[in-house]
OpenMM code with the backbone's topology and positions (N, CA, C; nanometers):
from openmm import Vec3, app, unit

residues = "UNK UNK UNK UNK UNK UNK UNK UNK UNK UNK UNK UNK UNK UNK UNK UNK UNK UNK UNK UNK UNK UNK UNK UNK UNK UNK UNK UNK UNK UNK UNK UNK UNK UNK UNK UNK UNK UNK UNK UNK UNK UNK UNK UNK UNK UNK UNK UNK UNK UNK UNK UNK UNK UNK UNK UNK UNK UNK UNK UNK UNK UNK UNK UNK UNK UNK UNK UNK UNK UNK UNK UNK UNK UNK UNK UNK UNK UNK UNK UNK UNK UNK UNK UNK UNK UNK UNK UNK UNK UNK UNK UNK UNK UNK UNK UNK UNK UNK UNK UNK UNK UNK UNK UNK UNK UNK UNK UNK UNK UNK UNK UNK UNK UNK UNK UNK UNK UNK UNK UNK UNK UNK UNK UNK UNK UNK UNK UNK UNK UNK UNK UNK UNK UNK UNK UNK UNK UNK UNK UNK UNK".split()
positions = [
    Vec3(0.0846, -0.1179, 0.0000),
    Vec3(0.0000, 0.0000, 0.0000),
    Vec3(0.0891, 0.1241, 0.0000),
    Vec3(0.0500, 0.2367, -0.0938),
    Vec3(0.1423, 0.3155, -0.0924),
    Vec3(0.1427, 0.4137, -0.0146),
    Vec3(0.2109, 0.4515, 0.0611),
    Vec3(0.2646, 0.5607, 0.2256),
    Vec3(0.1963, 0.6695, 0.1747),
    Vec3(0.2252, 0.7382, 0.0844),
    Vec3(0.2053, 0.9029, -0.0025),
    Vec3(0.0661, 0.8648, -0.0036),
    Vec3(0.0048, 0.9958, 0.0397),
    Vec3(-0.1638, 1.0420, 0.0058),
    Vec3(-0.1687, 1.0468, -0.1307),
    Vec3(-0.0695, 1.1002, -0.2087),
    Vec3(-0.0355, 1.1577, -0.3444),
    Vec3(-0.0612, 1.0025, -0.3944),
    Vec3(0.0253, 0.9563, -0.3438),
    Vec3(0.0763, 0.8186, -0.4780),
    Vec3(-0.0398, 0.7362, -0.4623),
    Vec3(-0.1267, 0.7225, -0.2968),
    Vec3(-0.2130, 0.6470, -0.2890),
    Vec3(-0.3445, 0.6896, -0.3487),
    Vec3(-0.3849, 0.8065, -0.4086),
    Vec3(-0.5003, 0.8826, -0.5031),
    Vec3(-0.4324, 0.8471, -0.6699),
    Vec3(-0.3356, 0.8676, -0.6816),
    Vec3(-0.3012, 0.8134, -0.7734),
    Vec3(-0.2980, 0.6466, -0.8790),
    Vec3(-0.2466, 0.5529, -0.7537),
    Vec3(-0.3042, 0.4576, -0.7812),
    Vec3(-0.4408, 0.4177, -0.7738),
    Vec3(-0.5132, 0.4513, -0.6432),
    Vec3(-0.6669, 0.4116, -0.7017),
    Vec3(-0.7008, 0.4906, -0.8055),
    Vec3(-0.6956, 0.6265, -0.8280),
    Vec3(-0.7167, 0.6458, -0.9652),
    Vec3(-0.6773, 0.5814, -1.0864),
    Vec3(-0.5737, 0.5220, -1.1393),
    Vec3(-0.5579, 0.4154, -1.2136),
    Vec3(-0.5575, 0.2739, -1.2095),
    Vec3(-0.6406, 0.2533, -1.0791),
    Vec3(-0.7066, 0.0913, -1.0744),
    Vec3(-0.8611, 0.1432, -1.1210),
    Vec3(-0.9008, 0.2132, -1.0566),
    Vec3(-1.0597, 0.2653, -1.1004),
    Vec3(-1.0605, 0.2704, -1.2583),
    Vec3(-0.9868, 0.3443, -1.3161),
    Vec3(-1.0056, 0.3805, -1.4298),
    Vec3(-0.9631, 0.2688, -1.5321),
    Vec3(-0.8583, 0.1528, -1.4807),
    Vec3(-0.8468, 0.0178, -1.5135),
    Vec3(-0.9803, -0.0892, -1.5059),
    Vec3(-1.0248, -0.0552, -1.3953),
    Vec3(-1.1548, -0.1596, -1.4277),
    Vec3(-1.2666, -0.1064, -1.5041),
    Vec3(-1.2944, 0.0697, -1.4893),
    Vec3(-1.3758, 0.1438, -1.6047),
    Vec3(-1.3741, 0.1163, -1.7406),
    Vec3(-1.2626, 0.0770, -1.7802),
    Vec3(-1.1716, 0.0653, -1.9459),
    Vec3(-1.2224, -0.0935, -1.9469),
    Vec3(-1.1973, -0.1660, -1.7851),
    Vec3(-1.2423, -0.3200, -1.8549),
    Vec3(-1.3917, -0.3315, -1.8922),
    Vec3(-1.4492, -0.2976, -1.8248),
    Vec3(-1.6406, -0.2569, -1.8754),
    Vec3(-1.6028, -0.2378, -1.9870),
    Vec3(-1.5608, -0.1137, -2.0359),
    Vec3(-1.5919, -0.0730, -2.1561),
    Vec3(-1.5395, -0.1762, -2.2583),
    Vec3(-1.4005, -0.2534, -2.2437),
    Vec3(-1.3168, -0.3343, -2.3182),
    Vec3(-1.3885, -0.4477, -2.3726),
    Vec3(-1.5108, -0.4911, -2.2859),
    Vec3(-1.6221, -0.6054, -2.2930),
    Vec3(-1.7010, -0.5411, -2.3248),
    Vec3(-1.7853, -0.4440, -2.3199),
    Vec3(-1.8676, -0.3920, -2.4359),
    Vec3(-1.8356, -0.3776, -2.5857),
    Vec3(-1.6943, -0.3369, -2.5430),
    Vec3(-1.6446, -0.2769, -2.7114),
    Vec3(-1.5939, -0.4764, -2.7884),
    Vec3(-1.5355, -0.4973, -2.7214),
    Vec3(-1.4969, -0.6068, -2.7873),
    Vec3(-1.5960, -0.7530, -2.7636),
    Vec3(-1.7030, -0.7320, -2.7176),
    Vec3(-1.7951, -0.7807, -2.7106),
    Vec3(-1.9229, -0.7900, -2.8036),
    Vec3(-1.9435, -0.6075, -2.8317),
    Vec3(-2.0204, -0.5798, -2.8946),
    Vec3(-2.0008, -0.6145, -3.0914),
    Vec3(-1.8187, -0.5926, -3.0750),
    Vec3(-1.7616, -0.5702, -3.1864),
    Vec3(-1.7941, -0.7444, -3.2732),
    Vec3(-1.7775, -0.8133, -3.1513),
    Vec3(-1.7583, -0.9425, -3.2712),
    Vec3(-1.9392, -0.9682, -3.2281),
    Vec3(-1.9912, -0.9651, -3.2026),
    Vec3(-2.1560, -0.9435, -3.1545),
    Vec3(-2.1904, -0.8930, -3.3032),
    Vec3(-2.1528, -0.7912, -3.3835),
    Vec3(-2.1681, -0.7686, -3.4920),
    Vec3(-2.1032, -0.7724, -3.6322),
    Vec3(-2.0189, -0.8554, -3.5632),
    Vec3(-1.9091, -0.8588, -3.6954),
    Vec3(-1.9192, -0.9982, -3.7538),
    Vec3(-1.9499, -1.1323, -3.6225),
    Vec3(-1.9545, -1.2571, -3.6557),
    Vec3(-2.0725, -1.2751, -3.6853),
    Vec3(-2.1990, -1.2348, -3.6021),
    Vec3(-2.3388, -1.3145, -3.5982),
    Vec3(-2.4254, -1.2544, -3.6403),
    Vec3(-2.3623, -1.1029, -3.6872),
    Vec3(-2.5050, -1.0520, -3.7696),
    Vec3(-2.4154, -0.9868, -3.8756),
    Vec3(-2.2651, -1.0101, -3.9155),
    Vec3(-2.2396, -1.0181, -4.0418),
    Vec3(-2.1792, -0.8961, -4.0852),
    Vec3(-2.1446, -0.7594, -3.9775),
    Vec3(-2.1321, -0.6491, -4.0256),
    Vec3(-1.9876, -0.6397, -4.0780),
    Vec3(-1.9393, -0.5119, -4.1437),
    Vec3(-1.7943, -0.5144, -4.1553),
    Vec3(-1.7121, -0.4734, -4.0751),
    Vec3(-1.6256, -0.4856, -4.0848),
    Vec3(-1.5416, -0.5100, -4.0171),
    Vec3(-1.4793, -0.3386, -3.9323),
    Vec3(-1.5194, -0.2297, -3.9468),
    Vec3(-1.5003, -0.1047, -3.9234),
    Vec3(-1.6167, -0.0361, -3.8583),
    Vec3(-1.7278, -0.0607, -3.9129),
    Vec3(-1.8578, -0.0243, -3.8496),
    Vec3(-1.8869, -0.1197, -3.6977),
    Vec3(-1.8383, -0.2898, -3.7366),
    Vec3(-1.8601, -0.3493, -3.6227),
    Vec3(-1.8096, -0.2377, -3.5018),
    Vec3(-1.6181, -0.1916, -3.5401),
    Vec3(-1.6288, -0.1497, -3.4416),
    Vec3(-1.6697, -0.0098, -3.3781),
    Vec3(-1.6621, 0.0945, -3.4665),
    Vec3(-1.7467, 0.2220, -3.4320),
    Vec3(-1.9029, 0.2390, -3.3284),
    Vec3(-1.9642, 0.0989, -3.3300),
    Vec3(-2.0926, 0.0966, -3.2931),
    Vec3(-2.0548, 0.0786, -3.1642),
    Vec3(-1.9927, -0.0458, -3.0914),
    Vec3(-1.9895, -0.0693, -2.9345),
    Vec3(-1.8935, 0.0579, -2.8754),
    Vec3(-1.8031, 0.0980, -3.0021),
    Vec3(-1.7296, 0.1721, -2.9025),
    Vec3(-1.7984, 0.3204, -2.8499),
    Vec3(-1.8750, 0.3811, -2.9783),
    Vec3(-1.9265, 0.4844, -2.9309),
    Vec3(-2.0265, 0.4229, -2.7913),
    Vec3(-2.0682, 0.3345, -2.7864),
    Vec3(-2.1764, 0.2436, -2.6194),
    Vec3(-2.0426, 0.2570, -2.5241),
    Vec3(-1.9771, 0.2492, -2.5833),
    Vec3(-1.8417, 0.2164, -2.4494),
    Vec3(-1.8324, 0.3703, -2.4006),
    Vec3(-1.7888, 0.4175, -2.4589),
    Vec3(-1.7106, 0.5402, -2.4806),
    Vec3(-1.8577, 0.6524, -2.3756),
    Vec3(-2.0076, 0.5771, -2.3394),
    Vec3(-2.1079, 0.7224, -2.3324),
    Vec3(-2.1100, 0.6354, -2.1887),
    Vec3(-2.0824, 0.5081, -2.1816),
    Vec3(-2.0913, 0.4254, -2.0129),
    Vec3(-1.9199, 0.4514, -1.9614),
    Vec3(-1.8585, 0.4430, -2.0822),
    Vec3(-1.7069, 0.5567, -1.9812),
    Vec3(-1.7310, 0.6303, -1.8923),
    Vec3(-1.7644, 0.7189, -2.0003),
    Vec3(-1.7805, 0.8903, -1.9722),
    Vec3(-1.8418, 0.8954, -1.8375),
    Vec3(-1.9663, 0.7691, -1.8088),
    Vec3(-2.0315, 0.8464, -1.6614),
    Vec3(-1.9812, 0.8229, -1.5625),
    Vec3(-1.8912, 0.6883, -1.5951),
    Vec3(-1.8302, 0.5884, -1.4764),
    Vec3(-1.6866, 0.6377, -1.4283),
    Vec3(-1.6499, 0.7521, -1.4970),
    Vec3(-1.4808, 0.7879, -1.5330),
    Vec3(-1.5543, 0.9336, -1.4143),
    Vec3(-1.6480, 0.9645, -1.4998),
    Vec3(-1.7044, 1.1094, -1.4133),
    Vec3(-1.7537, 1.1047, -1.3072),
    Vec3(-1.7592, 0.9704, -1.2476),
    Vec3(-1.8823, 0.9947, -1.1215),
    Vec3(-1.7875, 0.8917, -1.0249),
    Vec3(-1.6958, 0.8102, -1.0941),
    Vec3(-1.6435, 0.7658, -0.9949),
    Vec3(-1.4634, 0.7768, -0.9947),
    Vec3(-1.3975, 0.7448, -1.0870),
    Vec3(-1.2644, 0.7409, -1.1200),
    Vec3(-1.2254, 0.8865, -1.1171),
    Vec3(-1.2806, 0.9857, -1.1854),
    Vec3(-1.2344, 1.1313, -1.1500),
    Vec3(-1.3144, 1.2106, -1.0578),
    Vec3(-1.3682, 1.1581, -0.9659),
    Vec3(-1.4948, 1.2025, -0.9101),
    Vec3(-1.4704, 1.3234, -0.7905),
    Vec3(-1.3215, 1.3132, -0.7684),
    Vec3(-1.2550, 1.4285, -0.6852),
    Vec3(-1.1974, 1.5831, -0.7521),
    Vec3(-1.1926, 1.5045, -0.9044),
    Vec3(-1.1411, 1.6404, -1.0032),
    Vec3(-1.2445, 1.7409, -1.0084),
    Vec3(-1.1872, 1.8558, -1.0752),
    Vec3(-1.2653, 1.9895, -1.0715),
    Vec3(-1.3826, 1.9205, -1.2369),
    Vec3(-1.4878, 1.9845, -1.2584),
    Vec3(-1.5698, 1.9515, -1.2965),
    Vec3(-1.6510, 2.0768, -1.3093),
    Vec3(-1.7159, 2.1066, -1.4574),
    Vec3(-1.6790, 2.2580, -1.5415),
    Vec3(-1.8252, 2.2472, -1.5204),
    Vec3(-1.9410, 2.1271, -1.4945),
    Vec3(-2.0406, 2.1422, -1.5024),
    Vec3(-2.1090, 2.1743, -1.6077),
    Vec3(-2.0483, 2.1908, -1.7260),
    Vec3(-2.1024, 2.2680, -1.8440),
    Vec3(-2.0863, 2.1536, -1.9732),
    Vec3(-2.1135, 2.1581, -2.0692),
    Vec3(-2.0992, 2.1009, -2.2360),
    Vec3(-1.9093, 2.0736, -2.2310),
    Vec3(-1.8773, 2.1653, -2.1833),
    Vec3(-1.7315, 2.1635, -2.2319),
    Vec3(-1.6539, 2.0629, -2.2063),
    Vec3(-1.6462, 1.9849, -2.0421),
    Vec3(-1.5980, 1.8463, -2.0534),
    Vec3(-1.6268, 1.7696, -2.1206),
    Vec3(-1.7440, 1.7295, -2.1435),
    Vec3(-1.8200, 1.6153, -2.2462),
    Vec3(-1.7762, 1.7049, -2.3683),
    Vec3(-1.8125, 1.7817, -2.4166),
    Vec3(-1.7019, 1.7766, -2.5244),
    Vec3(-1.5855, 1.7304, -2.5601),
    Vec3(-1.4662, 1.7781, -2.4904),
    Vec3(-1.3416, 1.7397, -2.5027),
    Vec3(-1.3552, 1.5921, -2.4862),
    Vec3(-1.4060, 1.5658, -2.3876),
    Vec3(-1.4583, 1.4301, -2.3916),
    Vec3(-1.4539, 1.3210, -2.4926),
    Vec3(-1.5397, 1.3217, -2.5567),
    Vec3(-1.6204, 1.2722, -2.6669),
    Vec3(-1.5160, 1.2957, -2.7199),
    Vec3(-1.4816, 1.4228, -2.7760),
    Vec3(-1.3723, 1.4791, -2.8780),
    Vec3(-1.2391, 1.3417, -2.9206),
    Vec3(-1.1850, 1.3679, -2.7747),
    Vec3(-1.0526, 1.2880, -2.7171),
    Vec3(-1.1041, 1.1175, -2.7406),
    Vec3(-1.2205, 1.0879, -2.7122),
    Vec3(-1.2313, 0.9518, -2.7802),
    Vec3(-1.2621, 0.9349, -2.9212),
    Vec3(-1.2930, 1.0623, -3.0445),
    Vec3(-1.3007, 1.0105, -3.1291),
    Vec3(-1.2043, 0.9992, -3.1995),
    Vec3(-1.0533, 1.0809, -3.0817),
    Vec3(-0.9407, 1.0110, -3.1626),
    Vec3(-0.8821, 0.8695, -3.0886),
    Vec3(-0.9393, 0.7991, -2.9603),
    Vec3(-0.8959, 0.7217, -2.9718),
    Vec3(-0.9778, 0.5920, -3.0092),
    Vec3(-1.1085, 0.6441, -3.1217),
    Vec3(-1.1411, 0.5775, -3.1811),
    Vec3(-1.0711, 0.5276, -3.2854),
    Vec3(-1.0428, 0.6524, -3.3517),
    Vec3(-0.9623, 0.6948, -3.5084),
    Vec3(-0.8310, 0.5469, -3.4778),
    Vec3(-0.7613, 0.5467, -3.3626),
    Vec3(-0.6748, 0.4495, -3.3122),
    Vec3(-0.7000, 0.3131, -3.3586),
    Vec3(-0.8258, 0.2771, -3.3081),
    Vec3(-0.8908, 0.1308, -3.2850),
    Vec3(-0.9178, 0.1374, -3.4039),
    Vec3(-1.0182, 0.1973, -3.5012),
    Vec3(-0.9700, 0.2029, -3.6194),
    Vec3(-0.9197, 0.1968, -3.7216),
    Vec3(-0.7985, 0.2185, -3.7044),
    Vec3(-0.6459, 0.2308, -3.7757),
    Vec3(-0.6395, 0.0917, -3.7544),
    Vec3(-0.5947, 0.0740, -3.6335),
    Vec3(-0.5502, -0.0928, -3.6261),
    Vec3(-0.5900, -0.2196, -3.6960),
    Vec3(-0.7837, -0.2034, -3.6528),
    Vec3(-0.8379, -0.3026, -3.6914),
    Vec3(-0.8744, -0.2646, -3.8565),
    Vec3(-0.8500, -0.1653, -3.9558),
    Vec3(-0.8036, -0.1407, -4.0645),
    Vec3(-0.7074, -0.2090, -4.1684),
    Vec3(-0.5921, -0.2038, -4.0911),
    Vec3(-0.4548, -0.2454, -4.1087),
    Vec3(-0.4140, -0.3696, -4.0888),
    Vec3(-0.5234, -0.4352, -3.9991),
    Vec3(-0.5153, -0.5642, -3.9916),
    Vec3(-0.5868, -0.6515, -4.0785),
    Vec3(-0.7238, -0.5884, -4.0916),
    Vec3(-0.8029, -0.6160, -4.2192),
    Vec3(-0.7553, -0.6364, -4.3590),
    Vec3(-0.7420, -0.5014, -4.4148),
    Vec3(-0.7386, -0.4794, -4.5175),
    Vec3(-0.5546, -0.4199, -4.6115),
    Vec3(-0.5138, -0.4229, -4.5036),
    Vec3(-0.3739, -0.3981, -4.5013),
    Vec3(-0.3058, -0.5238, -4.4812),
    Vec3(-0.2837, -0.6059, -4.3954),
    Vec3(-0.2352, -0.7447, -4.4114),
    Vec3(-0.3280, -0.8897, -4.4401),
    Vec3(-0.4902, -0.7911, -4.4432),
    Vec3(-0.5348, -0.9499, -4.5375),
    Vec3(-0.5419, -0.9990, -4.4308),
    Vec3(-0.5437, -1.0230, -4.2681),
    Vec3(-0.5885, -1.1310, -4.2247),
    Vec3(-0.7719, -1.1081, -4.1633),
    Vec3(-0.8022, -1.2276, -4.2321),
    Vec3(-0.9762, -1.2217, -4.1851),
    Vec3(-1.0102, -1.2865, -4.0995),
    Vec3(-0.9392, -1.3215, -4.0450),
    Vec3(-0.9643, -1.4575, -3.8922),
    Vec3(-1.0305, -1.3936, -3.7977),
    Vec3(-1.1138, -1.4800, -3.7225),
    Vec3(-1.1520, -1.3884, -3.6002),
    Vec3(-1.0550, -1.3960, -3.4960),
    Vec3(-0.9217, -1.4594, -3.4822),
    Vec3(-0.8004, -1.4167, -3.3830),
    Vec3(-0.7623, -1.2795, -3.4049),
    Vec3(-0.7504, -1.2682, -3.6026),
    Vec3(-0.6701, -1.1681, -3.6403),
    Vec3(-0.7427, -1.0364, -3.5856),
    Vec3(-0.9000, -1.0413, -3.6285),
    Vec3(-0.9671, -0.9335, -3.6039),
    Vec3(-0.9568, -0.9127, -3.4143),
    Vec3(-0.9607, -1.0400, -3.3360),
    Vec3(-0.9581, -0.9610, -3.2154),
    Vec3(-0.8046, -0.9193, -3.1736),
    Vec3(-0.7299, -0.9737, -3.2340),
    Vec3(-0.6091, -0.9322, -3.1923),
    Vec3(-0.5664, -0.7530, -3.2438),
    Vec3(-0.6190, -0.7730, -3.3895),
    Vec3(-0.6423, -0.6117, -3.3759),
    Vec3(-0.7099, -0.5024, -3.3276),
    Vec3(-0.8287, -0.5744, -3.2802),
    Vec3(-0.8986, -0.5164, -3.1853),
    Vec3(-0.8230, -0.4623, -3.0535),
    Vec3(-0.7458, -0.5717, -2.9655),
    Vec3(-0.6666, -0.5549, -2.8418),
    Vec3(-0.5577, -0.4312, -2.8551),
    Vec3(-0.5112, -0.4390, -2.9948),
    Vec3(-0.3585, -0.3455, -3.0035),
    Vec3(-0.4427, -0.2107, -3.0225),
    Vec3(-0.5346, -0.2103, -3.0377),
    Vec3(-0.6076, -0.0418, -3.0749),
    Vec3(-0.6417, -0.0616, -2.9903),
    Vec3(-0.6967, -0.1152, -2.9024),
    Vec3(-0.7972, -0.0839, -2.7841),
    Vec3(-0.6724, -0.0829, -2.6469),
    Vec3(-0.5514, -0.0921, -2.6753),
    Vec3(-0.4252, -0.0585, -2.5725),
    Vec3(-0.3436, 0.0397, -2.6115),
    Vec3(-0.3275, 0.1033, -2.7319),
    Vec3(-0.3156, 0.2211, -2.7602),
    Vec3(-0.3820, 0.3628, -2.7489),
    Vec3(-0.5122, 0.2839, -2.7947),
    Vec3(-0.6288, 0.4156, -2.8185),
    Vec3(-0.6066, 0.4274, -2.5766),
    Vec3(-0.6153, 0.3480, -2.5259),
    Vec3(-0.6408, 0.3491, -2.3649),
    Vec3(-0.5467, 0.4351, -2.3613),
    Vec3(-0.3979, 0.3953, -2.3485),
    Vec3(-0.2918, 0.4715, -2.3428),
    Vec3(-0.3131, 0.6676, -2.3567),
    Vec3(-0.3819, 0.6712, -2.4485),
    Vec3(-0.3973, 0.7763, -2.5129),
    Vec3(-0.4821, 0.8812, -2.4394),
    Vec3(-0.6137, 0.7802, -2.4416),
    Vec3(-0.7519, 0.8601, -2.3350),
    Vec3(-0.6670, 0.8597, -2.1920),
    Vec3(-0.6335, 0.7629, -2.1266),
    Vec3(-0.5985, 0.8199, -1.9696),
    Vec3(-0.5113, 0.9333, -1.9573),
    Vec3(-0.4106, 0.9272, -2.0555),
    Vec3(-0.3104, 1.0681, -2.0600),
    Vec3(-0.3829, 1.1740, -2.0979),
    Vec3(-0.4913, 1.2149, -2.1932),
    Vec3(-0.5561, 1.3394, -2.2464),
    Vec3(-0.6619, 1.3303, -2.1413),
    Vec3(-0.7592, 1.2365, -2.0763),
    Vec3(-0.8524, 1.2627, -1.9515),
    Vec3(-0.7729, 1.3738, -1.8386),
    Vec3(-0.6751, 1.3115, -1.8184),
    Vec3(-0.5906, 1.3818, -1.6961),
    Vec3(-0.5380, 1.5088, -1.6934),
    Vec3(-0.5143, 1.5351, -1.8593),
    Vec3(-0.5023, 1.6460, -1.8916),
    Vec3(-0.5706, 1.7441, -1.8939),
    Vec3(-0.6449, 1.7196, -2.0170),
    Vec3(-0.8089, 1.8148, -2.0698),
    Vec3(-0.9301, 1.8045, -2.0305),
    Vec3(-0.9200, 1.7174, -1.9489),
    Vec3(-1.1122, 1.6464, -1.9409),
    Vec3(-1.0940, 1.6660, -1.7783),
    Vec3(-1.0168, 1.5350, -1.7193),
    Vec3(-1.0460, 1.5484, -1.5823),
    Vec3(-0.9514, 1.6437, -1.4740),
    Vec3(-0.9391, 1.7799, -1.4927),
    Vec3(-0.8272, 1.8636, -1.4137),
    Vec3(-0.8530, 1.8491, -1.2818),
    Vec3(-0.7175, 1.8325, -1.2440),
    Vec3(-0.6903, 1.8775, -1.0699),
    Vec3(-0.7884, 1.9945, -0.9797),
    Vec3(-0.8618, 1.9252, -0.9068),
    Vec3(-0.9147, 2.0395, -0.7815),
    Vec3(-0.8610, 2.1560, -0.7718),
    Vec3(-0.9055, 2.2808, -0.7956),
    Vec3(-0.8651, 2.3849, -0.7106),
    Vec3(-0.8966, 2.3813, -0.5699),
    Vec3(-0.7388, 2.4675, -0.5397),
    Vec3(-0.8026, 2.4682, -0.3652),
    Vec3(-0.9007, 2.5289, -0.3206),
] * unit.nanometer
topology = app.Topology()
chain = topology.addChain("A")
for resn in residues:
    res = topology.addResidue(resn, chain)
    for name in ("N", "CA", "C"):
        topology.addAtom(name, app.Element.getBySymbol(name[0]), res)
């Protein structure tokens, strides 16, 4: 357990926001082959659909519980940036499962979830660093 008040807000903030991302990781990659295997969609739309579901059960679970001590604008403007900041780390998941597709040709459903995983650990990477930044700011005193 970590001694520091600091380090110990810190880590539960990135266990919280670790199990927030796993919800969403099972929606998104849940939803994704949910529509990609059994009702046939392609392979890009499959994933745009769960993630924008992921991305609006984030947003409340990131806001109400994982950043739930940060300052909070009350207004359009977080959920903006918000939203914003995931539709590039959509653009991510995206890219990947793109490139895996249609760029190396593999159509497997390993290939597709495996490209699924490398965008969906990049695009994460991405949102927790820009949340912390732009979205969820530090308390004023």
């Amino acid at each position: 357990m970590p001694r520091s008040p600091r380090l110990y807000r810190f880590v539960r903030e990135l266990l919280t926001f670790g199990f927030v991302g796993f919800i969403g990781t099972v929606i998104m990659i849940g939803g994704a082959n949910l529509l990609r295997h059994l009702h046939g969609g392609g392979p890009i739309v499959s994933v745009v659909l769960p993630t924008v579901l992921s991305t609006l059960v984030s947003y409340l679970a990131n806001r109400f519980w994982t950043f739930r001590h940060r300052d909070s604008t009350g207004s359009g403007r977080e959920v903006a940036i918000f939203f914003g900041l995931n539709g590039i780390g959509l653009l991510i998941q995206v890219a990947c499962t793109g490139f895996t597709y249609y760029t190396l040709g593999l159509h497997g459903g390993v290939a597709y979830n495996a490209g699924l995983l490398v965008g969906l650990g990049l695009a994460s990477a991405f949102r927790y660093w820009s949340y912390r930044k732009w979205v969820f700011t530090p308390a004023t005193a």
